[in-house]
C-alpha positions as protocol buffer text, in pm:
chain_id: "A"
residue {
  index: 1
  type: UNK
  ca { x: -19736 y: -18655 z: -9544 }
}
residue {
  index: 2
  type: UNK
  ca { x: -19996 y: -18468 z: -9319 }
}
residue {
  index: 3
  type: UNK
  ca { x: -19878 y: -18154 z: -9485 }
}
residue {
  index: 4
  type: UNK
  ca { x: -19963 y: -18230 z: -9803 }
}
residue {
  index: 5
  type: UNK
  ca { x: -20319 y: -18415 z: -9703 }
}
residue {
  index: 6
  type: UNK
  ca { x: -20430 y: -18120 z: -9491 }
}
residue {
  index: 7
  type: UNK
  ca { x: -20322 y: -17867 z: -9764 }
}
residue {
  index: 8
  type: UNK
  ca { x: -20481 y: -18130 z: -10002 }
}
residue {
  index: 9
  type: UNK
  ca { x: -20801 y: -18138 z: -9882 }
}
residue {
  index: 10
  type: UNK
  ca { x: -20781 y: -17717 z: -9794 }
}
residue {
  index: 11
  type: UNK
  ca { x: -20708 y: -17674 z: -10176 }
}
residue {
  index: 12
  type: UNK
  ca { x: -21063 y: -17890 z: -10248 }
}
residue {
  index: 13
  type: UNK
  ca { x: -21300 y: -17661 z: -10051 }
}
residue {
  index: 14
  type: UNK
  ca { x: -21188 y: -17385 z: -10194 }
}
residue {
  index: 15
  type: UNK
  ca { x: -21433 y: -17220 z: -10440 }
}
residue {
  index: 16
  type: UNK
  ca { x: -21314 y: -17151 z: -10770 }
}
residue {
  index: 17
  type: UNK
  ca { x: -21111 y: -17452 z: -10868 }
}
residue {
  index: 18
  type: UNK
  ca { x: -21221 y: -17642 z: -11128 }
}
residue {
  index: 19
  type: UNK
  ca { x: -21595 y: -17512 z: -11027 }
}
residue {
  index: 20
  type: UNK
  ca { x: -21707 y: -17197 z: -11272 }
}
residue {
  index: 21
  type: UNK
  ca { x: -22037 y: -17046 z: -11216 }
}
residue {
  index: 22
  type: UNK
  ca { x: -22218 y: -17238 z: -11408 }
}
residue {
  index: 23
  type: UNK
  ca { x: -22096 y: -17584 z: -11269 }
}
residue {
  index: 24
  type: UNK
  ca { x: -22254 y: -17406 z: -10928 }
}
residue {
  index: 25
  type: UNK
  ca { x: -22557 y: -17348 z: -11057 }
}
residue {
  index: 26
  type: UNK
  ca { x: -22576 y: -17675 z: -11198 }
}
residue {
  index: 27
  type: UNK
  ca { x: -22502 y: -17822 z: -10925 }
}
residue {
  index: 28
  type: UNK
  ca { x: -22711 y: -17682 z: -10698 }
}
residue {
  index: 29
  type: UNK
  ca { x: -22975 y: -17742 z: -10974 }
}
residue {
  index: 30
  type: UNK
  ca { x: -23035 y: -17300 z: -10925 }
}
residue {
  index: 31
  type: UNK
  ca { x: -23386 y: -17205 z: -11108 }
}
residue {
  index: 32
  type: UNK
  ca { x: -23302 y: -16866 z: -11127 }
}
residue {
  index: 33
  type: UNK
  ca { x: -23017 y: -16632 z: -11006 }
}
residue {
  index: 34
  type: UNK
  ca { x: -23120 y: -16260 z: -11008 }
}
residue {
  index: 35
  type: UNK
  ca { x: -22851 y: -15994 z: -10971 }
}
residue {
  index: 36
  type: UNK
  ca { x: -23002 y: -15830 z: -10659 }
}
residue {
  index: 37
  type: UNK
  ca { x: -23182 y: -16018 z: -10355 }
}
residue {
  index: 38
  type: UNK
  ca { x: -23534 y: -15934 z: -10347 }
}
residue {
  index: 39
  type: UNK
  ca { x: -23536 y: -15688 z: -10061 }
}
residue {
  index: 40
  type: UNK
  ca { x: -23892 y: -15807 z: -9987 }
}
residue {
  index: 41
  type: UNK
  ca { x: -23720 y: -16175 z: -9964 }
}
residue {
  index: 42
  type: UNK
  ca { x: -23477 y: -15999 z: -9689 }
}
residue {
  index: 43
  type: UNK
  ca { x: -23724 y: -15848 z: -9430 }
}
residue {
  index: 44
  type: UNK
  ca { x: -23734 y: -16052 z: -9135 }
}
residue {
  index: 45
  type: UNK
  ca { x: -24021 y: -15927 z: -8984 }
}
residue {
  index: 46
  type: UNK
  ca { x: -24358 y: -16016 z: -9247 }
}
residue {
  index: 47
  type: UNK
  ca { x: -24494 y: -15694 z: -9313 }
}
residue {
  index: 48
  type: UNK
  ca { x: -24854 y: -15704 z: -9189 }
}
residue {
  index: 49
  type: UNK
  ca { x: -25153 y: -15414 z: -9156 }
}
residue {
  index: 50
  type: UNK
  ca { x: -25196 y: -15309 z: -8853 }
}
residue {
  index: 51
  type: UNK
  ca { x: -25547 y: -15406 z: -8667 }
}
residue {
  index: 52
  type: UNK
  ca { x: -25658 y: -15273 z: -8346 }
}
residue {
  index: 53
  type: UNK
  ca { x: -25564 y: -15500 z: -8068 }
}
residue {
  index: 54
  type: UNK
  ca { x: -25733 y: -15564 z: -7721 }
}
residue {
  index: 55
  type: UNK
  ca { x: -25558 y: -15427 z: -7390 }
}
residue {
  index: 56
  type: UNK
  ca { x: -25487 y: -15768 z: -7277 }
}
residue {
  index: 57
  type: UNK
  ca { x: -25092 y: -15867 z: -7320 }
}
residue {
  index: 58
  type: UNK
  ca { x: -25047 y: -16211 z: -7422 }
}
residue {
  index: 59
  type: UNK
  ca { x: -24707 y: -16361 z: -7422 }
}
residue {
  index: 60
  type: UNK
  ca { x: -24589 y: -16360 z: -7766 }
}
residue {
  index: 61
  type: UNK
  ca { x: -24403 y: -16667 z: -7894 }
}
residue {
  index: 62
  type: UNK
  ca { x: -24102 y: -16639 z: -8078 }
}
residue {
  index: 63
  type: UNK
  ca { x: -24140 y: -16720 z: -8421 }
}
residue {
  index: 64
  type: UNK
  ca { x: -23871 y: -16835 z: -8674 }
}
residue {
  index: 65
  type: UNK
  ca { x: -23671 y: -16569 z: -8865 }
}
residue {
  index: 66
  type: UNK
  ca { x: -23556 y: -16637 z: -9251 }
}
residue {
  index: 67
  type: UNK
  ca { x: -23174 y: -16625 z: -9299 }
}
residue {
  index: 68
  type: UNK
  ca { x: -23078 y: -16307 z: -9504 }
}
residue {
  index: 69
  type: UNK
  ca { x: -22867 y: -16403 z: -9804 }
}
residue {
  index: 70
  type: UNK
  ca { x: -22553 y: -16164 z: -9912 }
}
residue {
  index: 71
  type: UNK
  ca { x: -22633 y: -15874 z: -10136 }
}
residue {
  index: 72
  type: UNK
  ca { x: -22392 y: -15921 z: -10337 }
}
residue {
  index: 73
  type: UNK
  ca { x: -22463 y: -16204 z: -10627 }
}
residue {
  index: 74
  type: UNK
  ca { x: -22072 y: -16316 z: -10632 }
}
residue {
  index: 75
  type: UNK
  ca { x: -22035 y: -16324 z: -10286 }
}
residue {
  index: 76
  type: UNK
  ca { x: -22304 y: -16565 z: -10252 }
}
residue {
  index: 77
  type: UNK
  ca { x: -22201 y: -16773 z: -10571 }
}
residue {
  index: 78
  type: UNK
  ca { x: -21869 y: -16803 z: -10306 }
}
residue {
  index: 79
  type: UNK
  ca { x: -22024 y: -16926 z: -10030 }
}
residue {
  index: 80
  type: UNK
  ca { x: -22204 y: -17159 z: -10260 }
}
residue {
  index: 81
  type: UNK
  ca { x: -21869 y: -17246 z: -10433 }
}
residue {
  index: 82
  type: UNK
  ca { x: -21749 y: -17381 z: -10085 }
}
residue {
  index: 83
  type: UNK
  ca { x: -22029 y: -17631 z: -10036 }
}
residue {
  index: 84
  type: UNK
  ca { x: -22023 y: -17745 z: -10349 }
}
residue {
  index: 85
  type: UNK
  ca { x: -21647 y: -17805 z: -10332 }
}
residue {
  index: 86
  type: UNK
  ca { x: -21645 y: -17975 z: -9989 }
}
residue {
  index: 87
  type: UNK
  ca { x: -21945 y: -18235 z: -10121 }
}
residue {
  index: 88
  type: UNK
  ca { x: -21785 y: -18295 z: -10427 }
}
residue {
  index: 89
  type: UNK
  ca { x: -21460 y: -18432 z: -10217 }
}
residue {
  index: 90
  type: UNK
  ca { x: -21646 y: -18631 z: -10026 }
}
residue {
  index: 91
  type: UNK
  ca { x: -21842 y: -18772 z: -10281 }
}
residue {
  index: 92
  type: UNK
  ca { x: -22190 y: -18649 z: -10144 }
}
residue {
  index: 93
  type: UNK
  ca { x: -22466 y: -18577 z: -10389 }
}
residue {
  index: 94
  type: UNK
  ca { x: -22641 y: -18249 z: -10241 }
}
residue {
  index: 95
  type: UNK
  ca { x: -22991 y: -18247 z: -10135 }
}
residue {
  index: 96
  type: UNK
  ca { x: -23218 y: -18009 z: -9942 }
}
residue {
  index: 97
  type: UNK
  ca { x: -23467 y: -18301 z: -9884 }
}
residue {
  index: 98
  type: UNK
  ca { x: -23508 y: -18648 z: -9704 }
}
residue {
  index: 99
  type: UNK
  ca { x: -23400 y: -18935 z: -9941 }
}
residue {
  index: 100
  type: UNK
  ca { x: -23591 y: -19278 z: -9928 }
}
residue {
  index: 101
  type: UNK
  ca { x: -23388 y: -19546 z: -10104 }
}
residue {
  index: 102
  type: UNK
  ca { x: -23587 y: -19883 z: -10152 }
}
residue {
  index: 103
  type: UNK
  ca { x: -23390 y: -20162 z: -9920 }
}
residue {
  index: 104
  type: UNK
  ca { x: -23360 y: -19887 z: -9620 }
}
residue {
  index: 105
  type: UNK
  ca { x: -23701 y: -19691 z: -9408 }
}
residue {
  index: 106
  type: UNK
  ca { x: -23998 y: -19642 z: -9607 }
}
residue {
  index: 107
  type: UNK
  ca { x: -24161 y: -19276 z: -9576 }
}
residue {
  index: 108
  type: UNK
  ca { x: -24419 y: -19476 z: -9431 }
}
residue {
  index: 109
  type: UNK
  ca { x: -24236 y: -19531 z: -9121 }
}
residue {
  index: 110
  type: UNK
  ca { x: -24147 y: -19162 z: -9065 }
}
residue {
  index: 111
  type: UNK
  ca { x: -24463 y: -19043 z: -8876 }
}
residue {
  index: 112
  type: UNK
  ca { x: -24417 y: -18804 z: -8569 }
}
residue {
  index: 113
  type: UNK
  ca { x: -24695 y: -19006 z: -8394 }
}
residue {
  index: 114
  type: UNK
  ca { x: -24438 y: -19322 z: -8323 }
}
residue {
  index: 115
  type: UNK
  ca { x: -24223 y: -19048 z: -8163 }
}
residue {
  index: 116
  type: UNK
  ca { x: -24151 y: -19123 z: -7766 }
}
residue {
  index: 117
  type: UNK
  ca { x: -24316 y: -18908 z: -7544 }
}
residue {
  index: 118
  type: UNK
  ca { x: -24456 y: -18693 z: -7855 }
}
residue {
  index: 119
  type: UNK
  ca { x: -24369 y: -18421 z: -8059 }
}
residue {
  index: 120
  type: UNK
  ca { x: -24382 y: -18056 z: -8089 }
}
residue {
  index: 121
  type: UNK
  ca { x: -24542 y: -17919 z: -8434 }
}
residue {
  index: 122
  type: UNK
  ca { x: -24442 y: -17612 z: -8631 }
}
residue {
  index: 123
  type: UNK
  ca { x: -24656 y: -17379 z: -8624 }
}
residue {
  index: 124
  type: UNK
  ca { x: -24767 y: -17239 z: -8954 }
}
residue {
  index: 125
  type: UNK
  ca { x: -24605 y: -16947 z: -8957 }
}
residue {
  index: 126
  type: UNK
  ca { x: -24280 y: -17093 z: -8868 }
}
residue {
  index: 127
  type: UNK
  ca { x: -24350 y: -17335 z: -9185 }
}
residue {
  index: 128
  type: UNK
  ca { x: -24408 y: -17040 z: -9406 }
}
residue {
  index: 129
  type: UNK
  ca { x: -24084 y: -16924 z: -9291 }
}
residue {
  index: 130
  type: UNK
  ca { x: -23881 y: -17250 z: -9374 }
}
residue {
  index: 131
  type: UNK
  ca { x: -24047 y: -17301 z: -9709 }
}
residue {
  index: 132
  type: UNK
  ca { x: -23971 y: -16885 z: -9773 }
}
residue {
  index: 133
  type: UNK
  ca { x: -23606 y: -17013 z: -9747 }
}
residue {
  index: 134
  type: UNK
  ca { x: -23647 y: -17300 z: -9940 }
}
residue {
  index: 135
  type: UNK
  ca { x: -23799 y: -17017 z: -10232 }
}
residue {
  index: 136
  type: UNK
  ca { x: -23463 y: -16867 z: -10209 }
}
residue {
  index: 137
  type: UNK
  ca { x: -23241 y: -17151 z: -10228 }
}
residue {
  index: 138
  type: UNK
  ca { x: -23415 y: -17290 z: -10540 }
}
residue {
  index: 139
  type: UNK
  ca { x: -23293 y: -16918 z: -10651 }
}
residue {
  index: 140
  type: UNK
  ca { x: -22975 y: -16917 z: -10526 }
}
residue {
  index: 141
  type: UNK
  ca { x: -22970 y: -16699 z: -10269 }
}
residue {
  index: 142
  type: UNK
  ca { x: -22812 y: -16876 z: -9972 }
}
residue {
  index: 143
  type: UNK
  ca { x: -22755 y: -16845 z: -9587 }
}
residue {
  index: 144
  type: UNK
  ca { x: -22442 y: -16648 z: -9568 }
}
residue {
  index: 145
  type: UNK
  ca { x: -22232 y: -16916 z: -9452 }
}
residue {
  index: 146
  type: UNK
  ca { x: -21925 y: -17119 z: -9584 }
}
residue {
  index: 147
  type: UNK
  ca { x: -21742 y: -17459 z: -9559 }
}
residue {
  index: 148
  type: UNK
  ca { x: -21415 y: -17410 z: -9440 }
}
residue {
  index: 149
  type: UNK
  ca { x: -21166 y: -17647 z: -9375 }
}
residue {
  index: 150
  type: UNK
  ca { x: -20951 y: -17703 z: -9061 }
}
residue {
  index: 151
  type: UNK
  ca { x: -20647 y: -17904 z: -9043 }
}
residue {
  index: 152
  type: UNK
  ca { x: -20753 y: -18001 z: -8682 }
}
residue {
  index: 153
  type: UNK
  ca { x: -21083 y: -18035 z: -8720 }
}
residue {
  index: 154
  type: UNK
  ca { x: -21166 y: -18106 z: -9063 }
}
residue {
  index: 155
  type: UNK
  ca { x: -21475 y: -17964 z: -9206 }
}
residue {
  index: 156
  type: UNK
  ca { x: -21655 y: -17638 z: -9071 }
}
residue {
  index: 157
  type: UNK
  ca { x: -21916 y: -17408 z: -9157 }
}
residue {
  index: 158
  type: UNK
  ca { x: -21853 y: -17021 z: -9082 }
}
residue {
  index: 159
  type: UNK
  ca { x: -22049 y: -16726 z: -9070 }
}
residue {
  index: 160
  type: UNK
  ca { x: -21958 y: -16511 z: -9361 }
}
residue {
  index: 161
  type: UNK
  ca { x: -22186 y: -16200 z: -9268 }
}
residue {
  index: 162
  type: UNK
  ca { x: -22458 y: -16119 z: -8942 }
}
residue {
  index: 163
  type: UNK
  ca { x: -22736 y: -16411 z: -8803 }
}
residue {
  index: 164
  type: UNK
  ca { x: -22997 y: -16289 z: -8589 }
}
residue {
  index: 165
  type: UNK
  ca { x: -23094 y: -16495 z: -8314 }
}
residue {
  index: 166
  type: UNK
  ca { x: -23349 y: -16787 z: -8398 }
}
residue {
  index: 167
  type: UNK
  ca { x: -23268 y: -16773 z: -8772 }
}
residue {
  index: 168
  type: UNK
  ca { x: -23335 y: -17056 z: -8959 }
}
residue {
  index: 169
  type: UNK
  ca { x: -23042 y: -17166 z: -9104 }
}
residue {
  index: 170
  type: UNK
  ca { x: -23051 y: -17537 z: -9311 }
}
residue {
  index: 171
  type: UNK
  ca { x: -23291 y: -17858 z: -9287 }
}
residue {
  index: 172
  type: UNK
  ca { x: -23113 y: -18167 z: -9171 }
}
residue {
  index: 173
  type: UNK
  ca { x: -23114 y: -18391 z: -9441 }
}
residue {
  index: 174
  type: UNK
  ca { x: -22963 y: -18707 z: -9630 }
}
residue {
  index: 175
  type: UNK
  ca { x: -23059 y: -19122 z: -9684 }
}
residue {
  index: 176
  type: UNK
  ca { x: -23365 y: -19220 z: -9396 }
}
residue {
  index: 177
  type: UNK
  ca { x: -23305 y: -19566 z: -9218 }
}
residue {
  index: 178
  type: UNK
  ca { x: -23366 y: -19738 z: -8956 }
}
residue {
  index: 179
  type: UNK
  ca { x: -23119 y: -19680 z: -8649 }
}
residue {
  index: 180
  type: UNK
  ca { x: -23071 y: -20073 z: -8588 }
}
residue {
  index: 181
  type: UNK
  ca { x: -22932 y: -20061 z: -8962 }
}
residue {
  index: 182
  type: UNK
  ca { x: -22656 y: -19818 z: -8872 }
}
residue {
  index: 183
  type: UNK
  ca { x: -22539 y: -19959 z: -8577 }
}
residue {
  index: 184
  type: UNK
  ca { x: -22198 y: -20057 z: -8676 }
}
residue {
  index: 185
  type: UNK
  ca { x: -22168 y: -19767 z: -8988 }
}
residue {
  index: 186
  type: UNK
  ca { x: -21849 y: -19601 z: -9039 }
}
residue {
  index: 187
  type: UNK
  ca { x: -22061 y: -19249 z: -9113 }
}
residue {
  index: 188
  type: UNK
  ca { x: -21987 y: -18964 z: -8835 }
}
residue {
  index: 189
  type: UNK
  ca { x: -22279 y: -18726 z: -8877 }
}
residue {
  index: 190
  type: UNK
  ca { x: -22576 y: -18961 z: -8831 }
}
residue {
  index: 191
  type: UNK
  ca { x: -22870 y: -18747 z: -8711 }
}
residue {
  index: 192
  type: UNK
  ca { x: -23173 y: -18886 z: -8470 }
}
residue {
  index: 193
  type: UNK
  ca { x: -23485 y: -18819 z: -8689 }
}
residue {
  index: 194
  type: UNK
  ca { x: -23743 y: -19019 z: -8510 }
}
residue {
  index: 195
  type: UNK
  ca { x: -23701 y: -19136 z: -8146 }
}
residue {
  index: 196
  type: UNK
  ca { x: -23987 y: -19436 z: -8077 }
}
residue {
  index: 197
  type: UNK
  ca { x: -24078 y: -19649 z: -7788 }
}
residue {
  index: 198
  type: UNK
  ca { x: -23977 y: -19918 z: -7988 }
}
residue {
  index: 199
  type: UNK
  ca { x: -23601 y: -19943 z: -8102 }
}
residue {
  index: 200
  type: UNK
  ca { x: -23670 y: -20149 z: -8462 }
}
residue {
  index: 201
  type: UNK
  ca { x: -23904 y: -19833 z: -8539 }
}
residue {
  index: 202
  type: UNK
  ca { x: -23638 y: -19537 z: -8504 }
}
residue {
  index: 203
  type: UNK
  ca { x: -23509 y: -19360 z: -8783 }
}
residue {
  index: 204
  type: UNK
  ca { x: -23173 y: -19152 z: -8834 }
}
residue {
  index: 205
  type: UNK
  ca { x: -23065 y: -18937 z: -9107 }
}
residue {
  index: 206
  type: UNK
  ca { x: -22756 y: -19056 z: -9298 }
}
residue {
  index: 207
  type: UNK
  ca { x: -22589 y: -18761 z: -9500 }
}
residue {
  index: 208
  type: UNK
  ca { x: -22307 y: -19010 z: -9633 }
}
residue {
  index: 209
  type: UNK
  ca { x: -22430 y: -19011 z: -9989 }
}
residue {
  index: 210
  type: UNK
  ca { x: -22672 y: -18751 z: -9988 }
}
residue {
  index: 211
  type: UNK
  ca { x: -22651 y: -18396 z: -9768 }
}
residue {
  index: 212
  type: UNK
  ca { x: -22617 y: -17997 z: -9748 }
}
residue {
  index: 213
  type: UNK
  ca { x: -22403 y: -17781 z: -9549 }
}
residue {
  index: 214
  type: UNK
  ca { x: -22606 y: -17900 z: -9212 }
}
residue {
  index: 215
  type: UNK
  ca { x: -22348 y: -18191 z: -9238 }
}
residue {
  index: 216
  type: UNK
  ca { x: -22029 y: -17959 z: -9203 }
}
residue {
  index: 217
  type: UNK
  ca { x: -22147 y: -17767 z: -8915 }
}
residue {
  index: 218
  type: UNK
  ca { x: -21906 y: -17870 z: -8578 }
}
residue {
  index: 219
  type: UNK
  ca { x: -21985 y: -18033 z: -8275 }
}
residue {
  index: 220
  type: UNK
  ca { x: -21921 y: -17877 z: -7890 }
}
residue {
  index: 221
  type: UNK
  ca { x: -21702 y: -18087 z: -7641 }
}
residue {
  index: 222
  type: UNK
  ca { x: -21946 y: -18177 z: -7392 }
}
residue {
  index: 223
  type: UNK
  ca { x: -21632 y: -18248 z: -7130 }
}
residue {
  index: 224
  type: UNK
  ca { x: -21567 y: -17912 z: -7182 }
}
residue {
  index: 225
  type: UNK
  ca { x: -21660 y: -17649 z: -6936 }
}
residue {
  index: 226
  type: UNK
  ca { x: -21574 y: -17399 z: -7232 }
}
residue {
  index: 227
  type: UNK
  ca { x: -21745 y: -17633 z: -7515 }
}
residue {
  index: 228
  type: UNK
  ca { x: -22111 y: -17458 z: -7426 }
}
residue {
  index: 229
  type: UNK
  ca { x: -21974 y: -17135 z: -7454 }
}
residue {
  index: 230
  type: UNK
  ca { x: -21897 y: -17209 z: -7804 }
}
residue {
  index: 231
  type: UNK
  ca { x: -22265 y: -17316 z: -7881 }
}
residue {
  index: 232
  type: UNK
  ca { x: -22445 y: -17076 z: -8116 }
}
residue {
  index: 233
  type: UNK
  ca { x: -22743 y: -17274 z: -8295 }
}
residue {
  index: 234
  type: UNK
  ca { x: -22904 y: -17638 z: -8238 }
}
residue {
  index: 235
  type: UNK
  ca { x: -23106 y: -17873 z: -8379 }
}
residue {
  index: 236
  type: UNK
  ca { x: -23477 y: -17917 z: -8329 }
}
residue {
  index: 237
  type: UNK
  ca { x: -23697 y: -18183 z: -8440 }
}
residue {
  index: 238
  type: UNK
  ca { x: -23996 y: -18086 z: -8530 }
}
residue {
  index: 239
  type: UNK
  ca { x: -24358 y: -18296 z: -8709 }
}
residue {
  index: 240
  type: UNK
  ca { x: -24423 y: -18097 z: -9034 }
}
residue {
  index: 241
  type: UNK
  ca { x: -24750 y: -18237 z: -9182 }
}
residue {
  index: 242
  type: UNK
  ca { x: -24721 y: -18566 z: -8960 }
}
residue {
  index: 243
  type: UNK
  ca { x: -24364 y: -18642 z: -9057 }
}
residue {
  index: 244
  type: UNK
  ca { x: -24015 y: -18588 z: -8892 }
}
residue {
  index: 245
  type: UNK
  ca { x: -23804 y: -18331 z: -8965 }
}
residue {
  index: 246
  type: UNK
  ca { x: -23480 y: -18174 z: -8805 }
}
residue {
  index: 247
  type: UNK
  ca { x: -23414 y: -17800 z: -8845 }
}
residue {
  index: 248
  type: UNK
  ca { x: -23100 y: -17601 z: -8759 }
}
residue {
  index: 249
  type: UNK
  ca { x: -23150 y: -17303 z: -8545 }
}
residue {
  index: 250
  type: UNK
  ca { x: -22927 y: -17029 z: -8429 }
}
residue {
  index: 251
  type: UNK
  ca { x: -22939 y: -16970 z: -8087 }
}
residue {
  index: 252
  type: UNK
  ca { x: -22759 y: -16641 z: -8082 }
}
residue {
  index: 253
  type: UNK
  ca { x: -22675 y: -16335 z: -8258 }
}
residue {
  index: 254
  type: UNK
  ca { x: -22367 y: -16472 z: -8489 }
}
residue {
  index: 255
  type: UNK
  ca { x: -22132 y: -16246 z: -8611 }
}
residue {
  index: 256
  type: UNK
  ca { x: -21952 y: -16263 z: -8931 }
}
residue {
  index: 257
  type: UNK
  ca { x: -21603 y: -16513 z: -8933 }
}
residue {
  index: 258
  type: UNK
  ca { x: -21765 y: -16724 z: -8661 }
}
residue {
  index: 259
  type: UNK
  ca { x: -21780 y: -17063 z: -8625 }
}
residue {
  index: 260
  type: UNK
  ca { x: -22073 y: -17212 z: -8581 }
}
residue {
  index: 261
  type: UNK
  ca { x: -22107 y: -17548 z: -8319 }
}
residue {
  index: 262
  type: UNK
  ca { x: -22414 y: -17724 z: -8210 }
}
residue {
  index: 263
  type: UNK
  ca { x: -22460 y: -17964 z: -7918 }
}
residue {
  index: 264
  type: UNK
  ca { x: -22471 y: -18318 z: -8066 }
}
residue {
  index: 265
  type: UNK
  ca { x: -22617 y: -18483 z: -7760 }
}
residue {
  index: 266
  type: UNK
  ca { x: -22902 y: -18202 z: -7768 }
}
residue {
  index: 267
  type: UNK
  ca { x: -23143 y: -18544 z: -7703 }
}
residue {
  index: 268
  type: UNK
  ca { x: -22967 y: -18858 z: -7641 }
}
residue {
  index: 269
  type: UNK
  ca { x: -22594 y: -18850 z: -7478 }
}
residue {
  index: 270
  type: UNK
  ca { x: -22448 y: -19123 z: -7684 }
}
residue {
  index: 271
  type: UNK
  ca { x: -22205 y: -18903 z: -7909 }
}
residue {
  index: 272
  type: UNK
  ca { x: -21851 y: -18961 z: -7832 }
}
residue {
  index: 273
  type: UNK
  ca { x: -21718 y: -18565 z: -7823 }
}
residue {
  index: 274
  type: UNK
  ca { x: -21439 y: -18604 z: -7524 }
}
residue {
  index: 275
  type: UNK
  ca { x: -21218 y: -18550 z: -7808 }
}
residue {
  index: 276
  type: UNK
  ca { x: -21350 y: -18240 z: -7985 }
}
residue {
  index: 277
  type: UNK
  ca { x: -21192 y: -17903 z: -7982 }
}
């Protein structure tokens, strides 16, 4: 019987089956799918003039890099094919954006202010970056990455070309509510969004109905001696124009076929992972 559920569920991320390209497109609601990347999409340095600058050295912070889709227009309608395949079995409706549903948290109650001890901004250029990506999404050109899926540990999300360190890789996203609303749900990729003084105030992401391939991506063993090791992007929470919002980061060069894992107690150690990989 576990044969023929893991194979089962194998066979239903696979791109291809029963998903043509334009049920991908669709479904990813793509605006516009050129043949070739724009290369000036793919530089991830911004090309600016040079100006004279004064003798002093100032520590320069890093900024945010934009992931660099696959050159190749069927490779990437692949790695789309995957995600689109591992929703639709789950029955999750994707979404690159925070969902407010009327009966759960108002977008009212997600300000970065209520946060506990504060919260760090992104910087402008680091916004320009994320909403660059978002540009390239709406086109179809995604993160070379795909959902893969792992008898042992279900759903993962592999690297299926180069990352450069501090690449930005997805948004964290899905149904906003209030944490004291979740405390007994059933859903196993609940994401802190907003952290307040207050308890009734804090928010989580919920990417049971709604979600993108931030929801696939695999969790490190924090019993593990070897389970940092395996670490090779996080999640950052960030206040983008006084809201709340949780970004997915590599951490480290990732090379292509590699797994990626994140810590899930980067804030609060309340994740059960004594039983992870």
């Amino acid at each position: 019987f576990f044969f023929f559920f893991s194979n089962f569920w194998r066979l239903s991320a696979c791109p291809g089956l029963g998903l043509s390209q334009q049920k991908i497109l669709h479904f990813f609601r793509i605006e516009k799918q050129n043949d070739r990347t724009e290369k000036s999409e793919l530089n991830q340095e911004s090309r600016k003039p040079r100006r004279r600058r004064p003798l002093t050295v100032k520590k320069r912070k890093r900024r945010l890099l934009p992931f660099v889709p696959s050159e190749d227009p069927d490779q990437r309608l692949k790695q789309l094919g995957t995600l689109a395949s591992a929703l639709t079995a789950l029955g999750i409706n994707y979404s690159d954006d925070l969902i407010y549903v009327p009966g759960m948290a108002p977008r009212s109650a997600n300000q970065s202010e209520f946060e506990k001890g504060g919260m760090q901004v992104l910087l402008k250029e680091d916004l320009e970056t994320v909403e660059q990506c978002r540009a390239m999404r709406k086109r179809g050109e995604c993160p070379p990455l795909v959902v893969v899926f792992d008898p042992l540990e279900g759903y993962t999300v592999e690297a299926d070309g180069p990352i450069k360190d501090f690449t930005f890789l997805a948004e964290y996203t899905g149904d906003v509510d209030y944490l004291k609303n979740r405390e007994n749900d059933d859903c196993d990729s609940i994401m802190t969004l907003l952290l307040s003084e207050d308890p009734s105030k804090t928010l989580v992401i919920c990417p049971d109905k709604y979600g993108n391939l931030s929801r696939f991506i695999s969790g490190i063993n924090n019993h593990n001696r070897y389970g940092k090791k395996k670490q090779n992007c996080k999640c950052v929470r960030y206040s983008i124009d006084g809201e709340c919002r949780v970004l997915l980061v590599a951490t480290r060069d990732i090379a292509k076929g590699e797994r990626l894992y994140y810590d899930y107690n980067g804030y609060e150690h309340e994740y059960p992972t004594h039983h992870f990989l």
